[in-house]
C-alpha positions, 0 to 999 in steps of 0.5 A: 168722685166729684170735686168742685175747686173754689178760688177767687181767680182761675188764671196763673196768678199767684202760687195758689192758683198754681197749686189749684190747676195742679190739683184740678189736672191731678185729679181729672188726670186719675178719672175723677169729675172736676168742676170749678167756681172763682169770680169773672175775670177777664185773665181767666182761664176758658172754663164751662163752668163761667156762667156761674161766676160772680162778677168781678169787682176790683176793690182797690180801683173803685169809686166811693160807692162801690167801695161801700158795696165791696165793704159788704161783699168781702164780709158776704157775698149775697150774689157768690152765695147763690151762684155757688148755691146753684153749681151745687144743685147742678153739679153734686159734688162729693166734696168742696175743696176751696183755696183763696176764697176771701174778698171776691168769694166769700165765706158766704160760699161755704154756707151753701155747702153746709146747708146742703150738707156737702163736705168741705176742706180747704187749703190755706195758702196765707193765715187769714182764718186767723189774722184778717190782713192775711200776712202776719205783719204790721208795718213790716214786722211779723205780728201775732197780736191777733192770733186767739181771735183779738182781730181788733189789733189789726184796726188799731194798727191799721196793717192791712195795706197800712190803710185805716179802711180797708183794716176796718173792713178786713177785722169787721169780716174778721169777728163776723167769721168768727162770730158766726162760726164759717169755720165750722163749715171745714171738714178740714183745713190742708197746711202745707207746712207745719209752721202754719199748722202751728199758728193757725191752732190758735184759732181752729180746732187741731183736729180740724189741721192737716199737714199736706205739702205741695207738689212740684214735678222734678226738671230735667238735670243739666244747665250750665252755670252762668255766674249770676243769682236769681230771684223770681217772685212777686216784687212786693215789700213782704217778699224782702226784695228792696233788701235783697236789691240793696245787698247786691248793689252793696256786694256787687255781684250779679244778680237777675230778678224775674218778676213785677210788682208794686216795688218794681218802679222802685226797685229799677230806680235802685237797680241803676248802676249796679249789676242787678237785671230786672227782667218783668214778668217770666214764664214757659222757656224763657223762665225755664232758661233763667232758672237753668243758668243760674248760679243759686236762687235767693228767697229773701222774704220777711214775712211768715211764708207757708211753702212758696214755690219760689223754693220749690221750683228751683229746687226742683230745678237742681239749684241751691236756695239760698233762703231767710229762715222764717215761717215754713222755709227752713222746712223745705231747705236744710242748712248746709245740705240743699241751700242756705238760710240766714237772717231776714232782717239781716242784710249783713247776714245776706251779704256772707251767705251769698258771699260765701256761695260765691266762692264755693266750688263748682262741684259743691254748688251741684252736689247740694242742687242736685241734693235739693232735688233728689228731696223734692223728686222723694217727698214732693211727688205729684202722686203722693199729694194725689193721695193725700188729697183722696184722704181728705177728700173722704174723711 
């Protein structure tokens, strides 16, 4: 089988990308030709298939003029339209898989493949088929105003980046979709979680929805305790960690955070006085060895996350998470079994669980990581997402 992969950026960005380079391994791993399509930039990964990409624009710090012209390339990409037009006629895959293709790609894409009758599914990491500022939050709190395709309450708002502009922009692209039927490109959309499968019914046929978890390879058992929590993601105010920063000074227990961000600034200012370590950006052993040493790994987010691998990869660790209970989490962690959930908007509720964890008897921290892991080793086999791929792949 022949799978071209779309996404934005080809480089260990985020949990997409992490998914996407899995899938790619996973299926050039089983004999099958894989090519890829994702804008030019400069953290990407070396790939054969770059003179093909669209240039890279980055919205965020351009000039008045080119902010005009990216208004127009997020709704369609004229230039990410031809370019994929042209790896279609090249490399005649059997089937399009896409993953984050917003902003930098386009719907415009998927147009190609439809009028060259390719068939196309996609994996939706975030619920911008249905809410055009992707997150589900306005100002903070979960929102569901613009579910049943009244995107016109993301202007109103203006919740996208709280910025009256870039709302504009993200609801014009929104009924633009809409109106003009991409979705009807998708042969299938892949949620990796339930929850998401149930909100992004309000917009898409069910038939089109498809339920496919995301992998995670088990690590190897072992590593001490090190008396400390951990949380390791973006630093970014959906993601709960201003919270999570101020229940620690509150407790005064230790905790590590690995990651960056927008809030990281602020959160070091918080951090002073208190046993709260930030330690940036973490990767190959040196996050292995974080991860290892730690007592239980916290997930505090506040917005309606889908499967976050900042679940699974402690989980498959052998550590307990202690997580909020919202959006997809409570599918991956079981109260009282393979971690803890409690309130996100809480802190008290934050307080008691991770108090209560620090109390806990060594043995009773390992019995629910090691149950933790022993779901993830059963459910979340890199196999077994092979195979739904194939199933979806071929219809």
């Amino acid at each position: 089988m022949r799978v071209l992969y779309a996404n934005k950026f080809l480089h260990r960005r985020g949990g997409a990308e992490t998914v996407l380079l899995s899938e790619m391994e996973l299926m050039k791993a089983a004999g099958h030709e894989v090519a890829v399509f994702a804008c030019d930039h400069p953290d990407n990964l070396e790939s054969p298939y770059r003179p093909y990409f669209p240039r890279y624009v980055d919205y965020f710090r351009a000039g008045f003029l080119e902010k005009a012209g990216a208004a127009l390339r997020i709704v369609r990409s004229g230039e990410a339209k031809a370019k994929f037009g042209r790896l279609l006629d090249d490399f005649k895959p059997d089937v399009v898989h896409a993953h984050n293709i917003y902003a930098q790609l386009s719907f415009s894409i998927l147009e190609a493949a439809r009028e060259r009758g390719v068939r196309v599914v996609m994996t939706a990491h975030d619920y911008k088929l249905v809410c055009p500022n992707y997150l589900m939050l306005d100002h903070g709190k979960p929102c569901e105003k613009c579910l049943g395709h009244r995107y016109h309450h993301c202007l109103a708002a203006a919740c996208h980046k709280e910025d009256r502009l870039y709302s504009a922009i993200n609801t014009v692209e929104a009924y633009f979709n809409h109106w003009t039927d991409k979705v009807g490109a998708l042969a299938q959309v892949l949620c990796p979680s339930a929850f998401m499968m149930g909100k992004l019914a309000s917009g898409l046929p069910t038939g089109k929805l498809r339920l496919v978890r995301n992998p995670i390879e088990v690590k190897p058992e072992g590593g001490r305790d090190g008396g400390y929590f951990l949380y390791a993601g973006r630093l970014s105010p959906e993601k709960g960690v201003w919270e999570l920063v101020r229940a620690f000074r509150e407790t005064g227990l230790p905790l590590k955070v690995a990651g960056t961000g927008p809030m990281e600034a602020a959160l070091r200012r918080q951090a002073e006085g208190c046993r709260v370590e930030l330690l940036g950006h973490l990767e190959g052993e040196r996050l292995e060895e974080v991860y290892r040493g730690a007592k239980a790994c916290l997930v505090p987010s506040q917005w309606y996350e889908n499967a976050p691998l900042a679940v699974l990869e402690p989980m498959a660790y052998g550590k307990p998470v202690l997580a909020a209970a919202i959006g997809g989490i409570p599918e991956l962690v079981t109260e009282g079994v393979t971690g803890r959930l409690f309130d996100p908007f809480d802190r008290e509720d934050l307080k008691r669980v991770v108090s209560e964890v620090a109390g806990a008897s060594a043995g009773s921290l390992r019995d629910m990581g090691r149950r933790a892991r022993d779901w993830v080793g059963k459910e979340l086999t890199p196999r077994r997402h092979y195979e739904e791929l194939l199933g979806a792949y071929r219809g």
